[in-house]
N, C-alpha and C positions, 0 to 999 in steps of 0.2 A: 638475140644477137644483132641484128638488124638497127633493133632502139638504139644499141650501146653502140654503134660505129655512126648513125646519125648526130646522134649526140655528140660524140668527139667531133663531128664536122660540123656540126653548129657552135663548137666553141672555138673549132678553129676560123669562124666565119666571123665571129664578135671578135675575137682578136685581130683581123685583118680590118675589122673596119675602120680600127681607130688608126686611121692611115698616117701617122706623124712624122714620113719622111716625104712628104708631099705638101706639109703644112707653108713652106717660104718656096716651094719650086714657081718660081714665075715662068716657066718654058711654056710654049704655045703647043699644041701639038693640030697638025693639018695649018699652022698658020692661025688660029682662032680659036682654038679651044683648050683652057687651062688644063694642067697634066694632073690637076686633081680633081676635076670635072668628069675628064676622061675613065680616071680611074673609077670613081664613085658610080658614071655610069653600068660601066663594064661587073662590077660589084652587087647592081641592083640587078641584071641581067643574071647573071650567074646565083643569086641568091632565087629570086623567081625557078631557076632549075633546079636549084636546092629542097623548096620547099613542095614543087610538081612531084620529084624523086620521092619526099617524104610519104606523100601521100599516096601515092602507086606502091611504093614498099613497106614503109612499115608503117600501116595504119594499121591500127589493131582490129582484127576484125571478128573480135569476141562483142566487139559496139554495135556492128551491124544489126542483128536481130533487132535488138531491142531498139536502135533508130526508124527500123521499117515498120514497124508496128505502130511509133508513135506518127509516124508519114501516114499509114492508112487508117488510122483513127481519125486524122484531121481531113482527109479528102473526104470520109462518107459525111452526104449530107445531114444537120439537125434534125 
């Protein structure tokens, strides 16, 4: 359940990015900084939280085992 509600917010994150009501906005916001500067920042922010969320919730953790295993294969020494 977890995969299937991340997924719907990762497509609703690819549709927000393609930001085309910002494409001609010449507004400044603070005086200097473009309002689709603005926004792309605030997008990469929030995507960063998106994908910290993915990985705390639904990272499959049927992977684990077998990632530890090849982690302590590679630490003993030849």
């Amino acid at each position: 359940m977890k995969v299937k509600v991340f997924l719907a917010v990762l497509a609703a994150f690819a549709l927000l990015h393609q930001d085309n009501w910002l494409w001609n906005d010449g507004r400044l916001v603070f005086g200097f900084l473009p309002a689709g500067l603005l926004y792309h920042g605030g997008y990469s922010l929030a995507t960063a939280v998106l994908w910290a969320l993915a990985i705390r919730h639904a990272w499959p953790e049927e992977i684990e085992p077998a990632a530890t295993s090849i982690n302590d294969r590679e630490d003993r020494p030849h």
